[in-house]
Residue frames as qw, qx, qy, qz and C-alpha x, y, z in Angstrom:
[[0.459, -0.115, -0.827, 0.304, 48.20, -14.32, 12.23],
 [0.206, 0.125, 0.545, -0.803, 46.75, -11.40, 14.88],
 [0.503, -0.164, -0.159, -0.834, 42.98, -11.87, 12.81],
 [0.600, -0.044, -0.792, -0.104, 43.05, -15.38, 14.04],
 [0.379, 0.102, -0.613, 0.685, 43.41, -13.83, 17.47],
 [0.309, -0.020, 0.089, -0.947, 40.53, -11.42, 17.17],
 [0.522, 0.255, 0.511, -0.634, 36.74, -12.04, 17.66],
 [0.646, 0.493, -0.137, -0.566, 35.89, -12.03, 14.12],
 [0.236, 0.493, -0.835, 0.060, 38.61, -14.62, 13.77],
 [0.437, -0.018, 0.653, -0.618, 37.34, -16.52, 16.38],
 [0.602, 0.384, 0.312, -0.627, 33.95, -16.91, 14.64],
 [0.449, 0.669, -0.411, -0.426, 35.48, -17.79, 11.39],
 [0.092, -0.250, 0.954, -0.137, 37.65, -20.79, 13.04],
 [0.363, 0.081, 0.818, -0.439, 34.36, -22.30, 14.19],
 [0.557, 0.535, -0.168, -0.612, 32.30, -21.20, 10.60],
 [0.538, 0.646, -0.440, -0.315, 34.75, -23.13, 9.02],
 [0.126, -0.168, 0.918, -0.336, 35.77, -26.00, 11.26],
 [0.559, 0.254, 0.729, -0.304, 31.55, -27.17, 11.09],
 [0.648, 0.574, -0.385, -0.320, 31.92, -26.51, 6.79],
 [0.074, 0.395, -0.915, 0.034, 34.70, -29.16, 7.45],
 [0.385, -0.067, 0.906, -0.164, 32.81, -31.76, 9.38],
 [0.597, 0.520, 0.165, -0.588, 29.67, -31.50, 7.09],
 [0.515, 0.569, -0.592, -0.245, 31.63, -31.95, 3.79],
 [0.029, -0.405, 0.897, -0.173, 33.38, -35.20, 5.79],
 [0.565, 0.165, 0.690, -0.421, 29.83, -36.34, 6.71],
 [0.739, 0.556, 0.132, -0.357, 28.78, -36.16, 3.10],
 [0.291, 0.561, -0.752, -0.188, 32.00, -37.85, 1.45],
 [0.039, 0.041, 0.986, -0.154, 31.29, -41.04, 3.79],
 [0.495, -0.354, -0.565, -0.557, 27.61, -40.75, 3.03],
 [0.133, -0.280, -0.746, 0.589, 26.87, -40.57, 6.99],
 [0.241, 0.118, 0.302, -0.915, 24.36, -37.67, 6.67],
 [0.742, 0.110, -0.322, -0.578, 20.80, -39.19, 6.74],
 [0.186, 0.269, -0.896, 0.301, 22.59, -42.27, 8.24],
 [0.165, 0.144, 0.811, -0.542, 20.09, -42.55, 11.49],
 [0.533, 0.413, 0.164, -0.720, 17.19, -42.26, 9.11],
 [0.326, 0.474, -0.718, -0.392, 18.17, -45.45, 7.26],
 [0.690, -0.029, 0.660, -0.294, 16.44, -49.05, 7.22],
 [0.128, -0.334, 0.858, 0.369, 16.69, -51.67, 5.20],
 [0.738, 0.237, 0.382, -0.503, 13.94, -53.55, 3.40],
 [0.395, 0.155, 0.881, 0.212, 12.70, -56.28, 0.96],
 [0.387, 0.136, -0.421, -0.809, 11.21, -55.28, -2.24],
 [0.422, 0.027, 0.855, -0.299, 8.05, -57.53, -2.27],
 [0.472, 0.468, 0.692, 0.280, 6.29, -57.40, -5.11],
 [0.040, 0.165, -0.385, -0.907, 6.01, -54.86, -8.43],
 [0.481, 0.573, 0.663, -0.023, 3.16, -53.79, -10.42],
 [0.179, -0.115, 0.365, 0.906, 3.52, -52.37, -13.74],
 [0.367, 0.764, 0.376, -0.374, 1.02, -50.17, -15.28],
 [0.394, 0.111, 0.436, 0.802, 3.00, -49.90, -19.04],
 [0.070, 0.862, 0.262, 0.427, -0.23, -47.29, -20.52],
 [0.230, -0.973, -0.027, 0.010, 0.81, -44.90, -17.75],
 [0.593, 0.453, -0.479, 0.462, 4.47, -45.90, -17.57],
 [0.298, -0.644, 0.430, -0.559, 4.57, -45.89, -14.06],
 [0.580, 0.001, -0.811, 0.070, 5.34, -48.94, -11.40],
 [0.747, -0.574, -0.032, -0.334, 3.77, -49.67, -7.97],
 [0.331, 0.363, -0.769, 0.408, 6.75, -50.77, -5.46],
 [0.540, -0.717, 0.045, -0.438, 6.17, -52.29, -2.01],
 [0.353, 0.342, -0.790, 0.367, 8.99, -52.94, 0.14],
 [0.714, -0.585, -0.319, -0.214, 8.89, -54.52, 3.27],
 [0.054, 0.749, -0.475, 0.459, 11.02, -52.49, 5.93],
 [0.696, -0.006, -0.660, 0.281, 13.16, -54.04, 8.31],
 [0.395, -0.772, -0.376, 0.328, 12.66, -52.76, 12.26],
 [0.416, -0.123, 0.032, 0.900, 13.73, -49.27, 12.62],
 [0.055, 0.536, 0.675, 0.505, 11.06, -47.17, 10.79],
 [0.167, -0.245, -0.694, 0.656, 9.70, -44.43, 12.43],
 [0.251, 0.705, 0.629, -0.212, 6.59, -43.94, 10.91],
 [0.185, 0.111, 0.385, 0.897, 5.42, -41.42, 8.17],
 [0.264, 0.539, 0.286, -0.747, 2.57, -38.91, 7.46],
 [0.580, 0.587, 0.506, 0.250, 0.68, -39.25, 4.02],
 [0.349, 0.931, -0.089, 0.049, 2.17, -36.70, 1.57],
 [0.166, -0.803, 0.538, 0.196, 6.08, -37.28, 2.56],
 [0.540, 0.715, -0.421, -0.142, 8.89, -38.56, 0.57],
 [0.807, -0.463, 0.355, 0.089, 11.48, -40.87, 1.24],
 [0.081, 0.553, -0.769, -0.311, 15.50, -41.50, -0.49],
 [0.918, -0.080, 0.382, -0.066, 15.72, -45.36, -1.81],
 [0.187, 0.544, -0.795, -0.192, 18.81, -46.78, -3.36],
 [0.948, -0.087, 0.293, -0.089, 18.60, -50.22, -4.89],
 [0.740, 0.425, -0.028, 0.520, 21.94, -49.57, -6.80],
 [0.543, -0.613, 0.063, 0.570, 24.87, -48.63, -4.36],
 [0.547, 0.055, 0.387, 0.740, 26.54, -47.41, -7.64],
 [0.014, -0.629, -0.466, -0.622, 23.40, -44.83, -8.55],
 [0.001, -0.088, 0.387, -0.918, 23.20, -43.72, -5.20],
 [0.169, 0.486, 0.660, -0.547, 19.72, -42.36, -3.37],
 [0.015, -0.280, -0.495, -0.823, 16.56, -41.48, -5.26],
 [0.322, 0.302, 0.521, -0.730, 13.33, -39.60, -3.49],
 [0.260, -0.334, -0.824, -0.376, 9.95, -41.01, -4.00],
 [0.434, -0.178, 0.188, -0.863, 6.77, -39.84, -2.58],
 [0.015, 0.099, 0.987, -0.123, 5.59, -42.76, -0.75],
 [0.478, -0.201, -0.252, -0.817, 2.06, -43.48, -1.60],
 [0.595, -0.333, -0.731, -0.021, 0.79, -45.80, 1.07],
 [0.460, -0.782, 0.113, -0.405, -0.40, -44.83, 4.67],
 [0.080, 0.433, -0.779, 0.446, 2.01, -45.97, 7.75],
 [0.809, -0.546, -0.027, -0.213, 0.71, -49.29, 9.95],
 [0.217, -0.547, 0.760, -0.277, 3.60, -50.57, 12.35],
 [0.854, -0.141, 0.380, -0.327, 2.04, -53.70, 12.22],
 [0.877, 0.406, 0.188, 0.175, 2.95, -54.98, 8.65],
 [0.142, -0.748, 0.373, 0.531, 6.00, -52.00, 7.93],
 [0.615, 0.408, 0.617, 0.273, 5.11, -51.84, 4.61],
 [0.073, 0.641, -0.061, -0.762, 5.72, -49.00, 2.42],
 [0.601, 0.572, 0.548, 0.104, 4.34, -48.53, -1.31],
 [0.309, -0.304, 0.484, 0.760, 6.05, -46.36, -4.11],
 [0.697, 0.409, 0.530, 0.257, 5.13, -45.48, -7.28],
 [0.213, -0.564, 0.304, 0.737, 7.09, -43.96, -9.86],
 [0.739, 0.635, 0.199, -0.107, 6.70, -42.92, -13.36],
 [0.806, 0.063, 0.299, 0.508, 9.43, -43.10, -16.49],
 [0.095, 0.992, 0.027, -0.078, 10.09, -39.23, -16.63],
 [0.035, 0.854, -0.518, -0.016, 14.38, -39.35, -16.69],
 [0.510, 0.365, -0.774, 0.088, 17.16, -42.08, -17.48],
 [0.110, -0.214, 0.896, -0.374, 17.26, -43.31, -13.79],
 [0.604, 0.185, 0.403, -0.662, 12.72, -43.88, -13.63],
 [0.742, 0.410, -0.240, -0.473, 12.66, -45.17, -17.11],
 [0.485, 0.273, -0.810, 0.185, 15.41, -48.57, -15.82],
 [0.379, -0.305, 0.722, -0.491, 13.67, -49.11, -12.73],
 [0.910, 0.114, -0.099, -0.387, 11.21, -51.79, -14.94],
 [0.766, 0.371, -0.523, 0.042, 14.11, -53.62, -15.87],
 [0.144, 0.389, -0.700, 0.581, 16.62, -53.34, -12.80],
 [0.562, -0.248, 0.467, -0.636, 13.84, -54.13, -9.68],
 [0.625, -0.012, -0.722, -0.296, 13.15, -57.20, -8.97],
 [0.806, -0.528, 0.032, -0.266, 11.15, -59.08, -5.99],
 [0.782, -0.428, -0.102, 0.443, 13.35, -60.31, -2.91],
 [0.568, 0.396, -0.103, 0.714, 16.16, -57.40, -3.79],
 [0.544, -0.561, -0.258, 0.569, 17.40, -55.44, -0.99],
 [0.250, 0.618, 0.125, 0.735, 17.22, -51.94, -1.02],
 [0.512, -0.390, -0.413, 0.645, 17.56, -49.02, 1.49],
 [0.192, -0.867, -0.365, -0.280, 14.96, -46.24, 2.69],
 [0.295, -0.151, -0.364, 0.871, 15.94, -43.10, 4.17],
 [0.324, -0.415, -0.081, -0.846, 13.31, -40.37, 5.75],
 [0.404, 0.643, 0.551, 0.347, 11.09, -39.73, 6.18],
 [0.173, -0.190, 0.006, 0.966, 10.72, -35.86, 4.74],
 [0.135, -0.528, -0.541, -0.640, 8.19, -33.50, 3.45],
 [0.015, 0.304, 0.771, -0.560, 5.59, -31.68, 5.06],
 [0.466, -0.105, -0.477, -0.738, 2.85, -31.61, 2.27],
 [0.131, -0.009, -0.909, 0.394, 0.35, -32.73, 5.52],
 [0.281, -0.429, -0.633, -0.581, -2.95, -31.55, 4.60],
 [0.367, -0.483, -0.656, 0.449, -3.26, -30.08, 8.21],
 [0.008, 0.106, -0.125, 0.986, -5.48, -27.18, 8.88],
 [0.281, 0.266, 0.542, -0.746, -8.45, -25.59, 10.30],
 [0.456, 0.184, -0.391, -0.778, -10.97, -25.72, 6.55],
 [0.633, -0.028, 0.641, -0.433, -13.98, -27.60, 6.70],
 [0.766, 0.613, 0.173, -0.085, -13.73, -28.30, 3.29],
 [0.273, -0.555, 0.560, 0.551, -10.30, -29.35, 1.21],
 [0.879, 0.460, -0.008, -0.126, -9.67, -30.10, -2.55],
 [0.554, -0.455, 0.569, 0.401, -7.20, -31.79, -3.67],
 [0.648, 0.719, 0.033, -0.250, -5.30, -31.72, -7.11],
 [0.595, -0.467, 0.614, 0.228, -3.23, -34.59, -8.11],
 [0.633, 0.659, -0.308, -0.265, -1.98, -33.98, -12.06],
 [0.619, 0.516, -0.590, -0.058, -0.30, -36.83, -13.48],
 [0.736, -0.100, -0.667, 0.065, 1.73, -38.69, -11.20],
 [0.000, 0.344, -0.327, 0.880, 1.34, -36.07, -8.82],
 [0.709, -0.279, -0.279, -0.584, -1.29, -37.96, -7.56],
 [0.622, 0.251, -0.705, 0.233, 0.65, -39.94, -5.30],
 [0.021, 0.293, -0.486, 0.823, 0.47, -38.15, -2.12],
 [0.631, -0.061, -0.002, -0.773, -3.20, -38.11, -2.50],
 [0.732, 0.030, -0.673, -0.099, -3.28, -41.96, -2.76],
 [0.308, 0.150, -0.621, 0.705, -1.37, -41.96, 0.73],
 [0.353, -0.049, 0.464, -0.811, -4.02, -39.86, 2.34],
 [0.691, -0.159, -0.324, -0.626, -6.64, -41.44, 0.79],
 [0.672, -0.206, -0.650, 0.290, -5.47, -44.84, 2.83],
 [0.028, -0.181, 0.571, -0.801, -4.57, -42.49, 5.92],
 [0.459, -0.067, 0.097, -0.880, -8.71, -41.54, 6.17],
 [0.685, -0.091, -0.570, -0.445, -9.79, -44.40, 5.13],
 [0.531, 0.225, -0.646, 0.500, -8.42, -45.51, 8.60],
 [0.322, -0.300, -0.438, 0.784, -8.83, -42.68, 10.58],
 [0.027, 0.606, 0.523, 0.599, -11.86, -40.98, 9.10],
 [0.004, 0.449, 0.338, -0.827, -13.37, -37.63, 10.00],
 [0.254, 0.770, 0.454, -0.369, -16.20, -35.16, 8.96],
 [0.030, -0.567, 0.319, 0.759, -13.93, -32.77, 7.23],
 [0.764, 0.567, 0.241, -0.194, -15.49, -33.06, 2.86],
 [0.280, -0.580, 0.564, 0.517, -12.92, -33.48, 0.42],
 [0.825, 0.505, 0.183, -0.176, -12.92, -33.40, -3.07],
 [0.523, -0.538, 0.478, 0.457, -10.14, -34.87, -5.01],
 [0.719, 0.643, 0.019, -0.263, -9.45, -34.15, -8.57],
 [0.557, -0.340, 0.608, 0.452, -6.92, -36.23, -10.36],
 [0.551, 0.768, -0.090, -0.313, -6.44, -34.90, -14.23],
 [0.704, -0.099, 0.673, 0.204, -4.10, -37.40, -16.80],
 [0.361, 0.517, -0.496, -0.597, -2.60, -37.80, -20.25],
 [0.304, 0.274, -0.910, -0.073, -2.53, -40.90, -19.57],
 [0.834, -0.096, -0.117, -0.531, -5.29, -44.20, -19.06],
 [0.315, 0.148, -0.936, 0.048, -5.37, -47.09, -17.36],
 [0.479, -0.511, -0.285, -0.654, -8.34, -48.53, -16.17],
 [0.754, -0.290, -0.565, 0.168, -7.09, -50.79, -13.43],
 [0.328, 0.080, -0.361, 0.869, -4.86, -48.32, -12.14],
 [0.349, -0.359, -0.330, -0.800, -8.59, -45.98, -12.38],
 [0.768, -0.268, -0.517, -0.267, -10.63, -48.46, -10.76],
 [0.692, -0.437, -0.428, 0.383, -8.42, -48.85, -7.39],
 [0.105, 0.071, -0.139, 0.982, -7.87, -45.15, -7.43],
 [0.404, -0.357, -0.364, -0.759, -11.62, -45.02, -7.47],
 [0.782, -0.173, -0.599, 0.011, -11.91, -47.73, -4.72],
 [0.357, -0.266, -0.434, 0.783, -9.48, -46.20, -2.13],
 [0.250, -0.311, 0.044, -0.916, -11.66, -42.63, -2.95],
 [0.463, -0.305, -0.246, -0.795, -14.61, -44.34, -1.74],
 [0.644, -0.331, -0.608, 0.325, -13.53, -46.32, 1.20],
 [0.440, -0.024, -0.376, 0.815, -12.14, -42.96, 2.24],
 [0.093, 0.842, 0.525, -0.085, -15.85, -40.84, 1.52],
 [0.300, -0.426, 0.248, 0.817, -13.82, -38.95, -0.78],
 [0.651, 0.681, 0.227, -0.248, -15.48, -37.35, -3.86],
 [0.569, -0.248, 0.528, 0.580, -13.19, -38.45, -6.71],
 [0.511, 0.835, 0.000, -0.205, -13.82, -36.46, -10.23],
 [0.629, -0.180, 0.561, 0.507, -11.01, -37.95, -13.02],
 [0.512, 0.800, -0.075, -0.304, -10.49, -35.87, -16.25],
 [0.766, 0.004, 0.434, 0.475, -8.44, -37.34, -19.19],
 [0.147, -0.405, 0.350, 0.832, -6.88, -34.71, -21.09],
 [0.041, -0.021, -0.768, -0.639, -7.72, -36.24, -24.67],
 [0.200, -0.518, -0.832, -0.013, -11.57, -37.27, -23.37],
 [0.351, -0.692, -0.529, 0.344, -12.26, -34.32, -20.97],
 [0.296, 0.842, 0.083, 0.443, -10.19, -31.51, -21.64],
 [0.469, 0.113, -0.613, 0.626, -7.72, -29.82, -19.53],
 [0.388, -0.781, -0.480, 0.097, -8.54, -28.58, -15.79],
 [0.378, 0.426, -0.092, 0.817, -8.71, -25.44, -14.45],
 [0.020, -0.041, 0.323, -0.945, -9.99, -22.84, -12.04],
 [0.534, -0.059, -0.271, -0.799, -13.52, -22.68, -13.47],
 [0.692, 0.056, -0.651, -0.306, -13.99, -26.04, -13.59],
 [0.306, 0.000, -0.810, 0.501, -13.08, -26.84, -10.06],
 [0.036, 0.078, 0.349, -0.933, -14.91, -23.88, -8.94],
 [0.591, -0.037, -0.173, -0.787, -18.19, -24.68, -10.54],
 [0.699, -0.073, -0.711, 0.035, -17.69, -28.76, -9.37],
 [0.550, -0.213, -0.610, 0.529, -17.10, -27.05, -5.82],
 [0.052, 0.720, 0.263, 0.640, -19.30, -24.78, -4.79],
 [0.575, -0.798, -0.057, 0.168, -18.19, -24.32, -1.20],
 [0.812, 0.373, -0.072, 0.443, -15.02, -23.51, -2.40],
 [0.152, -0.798, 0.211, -0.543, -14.83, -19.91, -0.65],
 [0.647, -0.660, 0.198, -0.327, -14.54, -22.10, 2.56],
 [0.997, -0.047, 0.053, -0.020, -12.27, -24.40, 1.39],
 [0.275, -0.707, 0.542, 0.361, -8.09, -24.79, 1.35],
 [0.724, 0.613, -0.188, -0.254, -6.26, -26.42, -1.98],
 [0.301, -0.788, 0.521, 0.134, -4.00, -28.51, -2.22],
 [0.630, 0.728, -0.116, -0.245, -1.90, -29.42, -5.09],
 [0.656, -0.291, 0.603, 0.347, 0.74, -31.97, -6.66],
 [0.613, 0.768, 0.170, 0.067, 1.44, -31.85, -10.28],
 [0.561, 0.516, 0.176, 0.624, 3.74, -29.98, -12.56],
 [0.267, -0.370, -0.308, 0.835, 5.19, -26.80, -11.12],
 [0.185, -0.068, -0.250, -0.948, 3.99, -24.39, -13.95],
 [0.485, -0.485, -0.542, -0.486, -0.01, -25.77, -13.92],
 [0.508, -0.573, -0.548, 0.337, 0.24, -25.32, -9.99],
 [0.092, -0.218, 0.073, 0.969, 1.64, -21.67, -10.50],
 [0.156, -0.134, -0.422, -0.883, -1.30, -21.06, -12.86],
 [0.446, -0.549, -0.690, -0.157, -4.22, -22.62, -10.42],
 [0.447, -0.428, -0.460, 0.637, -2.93, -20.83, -7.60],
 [0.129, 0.046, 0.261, 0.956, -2.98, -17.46, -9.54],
 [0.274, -0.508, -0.717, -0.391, -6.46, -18.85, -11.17],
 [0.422, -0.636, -0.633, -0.128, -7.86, -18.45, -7.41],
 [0.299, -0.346, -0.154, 0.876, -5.82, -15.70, -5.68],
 [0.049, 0.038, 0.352, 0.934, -7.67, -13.81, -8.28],
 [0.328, -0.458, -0.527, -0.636, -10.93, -15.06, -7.51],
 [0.489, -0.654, 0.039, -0.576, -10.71, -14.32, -3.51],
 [0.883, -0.412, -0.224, -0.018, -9.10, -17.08, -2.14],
 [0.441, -0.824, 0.357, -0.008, -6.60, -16.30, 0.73],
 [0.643, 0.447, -0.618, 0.068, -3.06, -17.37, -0.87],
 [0.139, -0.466, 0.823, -0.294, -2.32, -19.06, 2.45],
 [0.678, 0.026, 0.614, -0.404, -4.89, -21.71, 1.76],
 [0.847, 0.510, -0.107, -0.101, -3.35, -22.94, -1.52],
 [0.850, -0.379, 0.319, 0.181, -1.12, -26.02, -0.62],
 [0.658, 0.634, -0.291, -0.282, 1.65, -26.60, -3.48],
 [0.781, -0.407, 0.381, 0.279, 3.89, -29.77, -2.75],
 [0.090, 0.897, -0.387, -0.191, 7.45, -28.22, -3.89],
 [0.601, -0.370, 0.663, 0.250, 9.34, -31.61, -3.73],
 [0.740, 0.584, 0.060, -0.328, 10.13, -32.24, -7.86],
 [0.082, -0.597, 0.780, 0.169, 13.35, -34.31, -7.81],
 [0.954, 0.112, 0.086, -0.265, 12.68, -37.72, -9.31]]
């Protein structure tokens, strides 16, 4: 009873008293709460060659805006709980519209064909992230592998918007083909006066270091920044730490829950 009495005691009371409320917040699902809005699913698009779907909900007031490259929870099955998506659309307040897209990588991604459906209520928390493509380089690439390519979609609307000077080349590499999907990735690059350079695995071969580095020859002046697979982003970053570039100017977006 006297350690309860003592400083250290003290300290411990209060340690364990805010472990309490915490746990309490997360049993009743409060935490994340004020960062919740409702919305309307509004329409789907399926891309089956890539396995991947195109969501856009329409949010209900409350929103408080996002940044191209962050994430966001969405539950459309109280029973499954919250899943994070990397929202791939830019933020207007006018329309509060947000855009998904997800590929079939794990039991929950590979039922969202079947389970979604237009008019179904569903329920957005965030936003998070801070893969924000902000810094001083007059020159960025960008390197969006698979469906890592999302983020990059996101800015590409942002600029198209809110253009600047800054050059930007964006390289999206794929096992997978689709040409529509191709074609309005190719579209948003060139509203946005992005350079857009697409390699298909089977067709192209895989990317790397070289290859960027001989497509980009300002590269020395430029920052990286990268979505993909963890291990091929470990091995680009390496790639160019080795050939002079300053590891604080290779992005790597870390978020890989799905």
């Amino acid at each position: 009873f006297d350690y309860w009495t003592q400083p250290v005691g003290w300290a411990l009371g209060v340690l364990l008293s805010g472990g309490t409320v915490a746990a309490v917040l997360a049993l009743t699902g409060r935490i994340g709460a004020r960062r919740q809005v409702q919305g309307t699913i509004e329409s789907i698009t399926d891309y089956p060659a890539l396995r991947v779907l195109e969501t856009t909900v329409e949010l209900d007031a409350g929103w408080p805006g996002h940044a191209a490259g962050q994430f966001a929870f969405v539950t459309s099955d109280q029973t499954e709980g919250a899943h994070p998506y990397t929202i791939a659309s830019a933020w207007n307040p006018a329309d509060r519209r947000l855009t998904f897209i997800t590929k079939a990588l794990g039991d929950h991604t590979s039922r969202l064909r079947e389970r979604l459906k237009t008019g179904m209520r569903v329920t957005v928390e965030g936003p998070y992230g801070r893969f924000d493509f902000e810094d001083a380089q007059p020159h960025q690439i960008w390197v969006g592998a698979g469906i890592g390519i999302t983020p990059f979609i996101a800015r590409l609307k942002h600029r198209a918007a809110h253009p600047n000077t800054r050059t930007i080349d964006l390289f999206h590499t794929t096992a997978d083909y689709d040409q529509a999907a191709i074609d309005r990735l190719t579209a948003d690059a060139a509203a946005a006066g992005v350079r857009l350079h697409v390699l298909v695995d089977d067709r192209d071969g895989r990317l790397n270091g070289e290859r960027i580095r001989a497509a980009v020859p300002q590269w020395r002046s430029a920052s990286l920044w990268f979505c993909g697979p963890a291990g091929f982003g470990q091995a680009l970053r390496a790639d160019f730490r080795a050939n002079g570039l300053p590891p604080e100017r290779f992005h790597q977006e870390l978020f890989q829950m799905r």
